[in-house]
C-alpha positions as CSV (number, residue, x, y, z in Angstrom):
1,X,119.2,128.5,129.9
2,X,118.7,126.6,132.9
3,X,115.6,123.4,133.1
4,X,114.0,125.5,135.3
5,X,114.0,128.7,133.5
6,X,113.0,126.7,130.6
7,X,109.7,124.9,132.3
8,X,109.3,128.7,133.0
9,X,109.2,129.7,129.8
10,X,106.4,130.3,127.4
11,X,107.6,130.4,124.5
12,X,108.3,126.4,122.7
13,X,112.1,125.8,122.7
14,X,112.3,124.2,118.7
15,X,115.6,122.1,117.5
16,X,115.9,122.2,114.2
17,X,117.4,119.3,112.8
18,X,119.9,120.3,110.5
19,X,120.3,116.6,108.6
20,X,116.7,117.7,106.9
21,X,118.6,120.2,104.3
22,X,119.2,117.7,101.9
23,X,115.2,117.4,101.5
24,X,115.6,121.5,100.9
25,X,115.9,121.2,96.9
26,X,114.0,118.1,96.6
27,X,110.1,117.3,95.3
28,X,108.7,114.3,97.8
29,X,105.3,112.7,97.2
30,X,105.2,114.7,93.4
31,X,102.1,113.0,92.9
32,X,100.4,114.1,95.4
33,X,101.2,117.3,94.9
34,X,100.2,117.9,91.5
35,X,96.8,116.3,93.1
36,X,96.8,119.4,95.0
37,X,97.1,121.9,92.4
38,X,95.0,120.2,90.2
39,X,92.3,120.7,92.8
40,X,93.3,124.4,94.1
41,X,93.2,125.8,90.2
42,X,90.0,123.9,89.7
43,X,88.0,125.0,93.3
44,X,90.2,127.3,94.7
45,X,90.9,128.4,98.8
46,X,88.3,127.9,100.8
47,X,86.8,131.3,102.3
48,X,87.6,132.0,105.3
49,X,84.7,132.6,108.0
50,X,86.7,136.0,110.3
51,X,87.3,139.2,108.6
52,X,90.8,139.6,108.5
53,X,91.5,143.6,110.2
């Protein structure tokens, strides 16, 4: 595509950054996720305020 057909354009043009796959199989900030499913098994999801159709 051309810059102009691209400041046309409404959809967001996304580059994925292909260096990030070896993060794929990998647990970052463990701690901080056990925090948060300690908390979701203990409260749960919030509800949510519109009625899904």
């Amino acid at each position: 595509m051309k810059v102009k057909e691209l400041n046309k354009s409404k959809l967001p043009i996304v580059r994925i950054d292909n260096s990030l796959e070896k993060y794929k199989d990998k647990t970052l900030f463990k701690d901080k996720l056990d925090k948060a499913n300690e908390m979701l098994k203990t409260t749960g999801l919030p509800k949510s305020r519109r009625q899904h159709s």
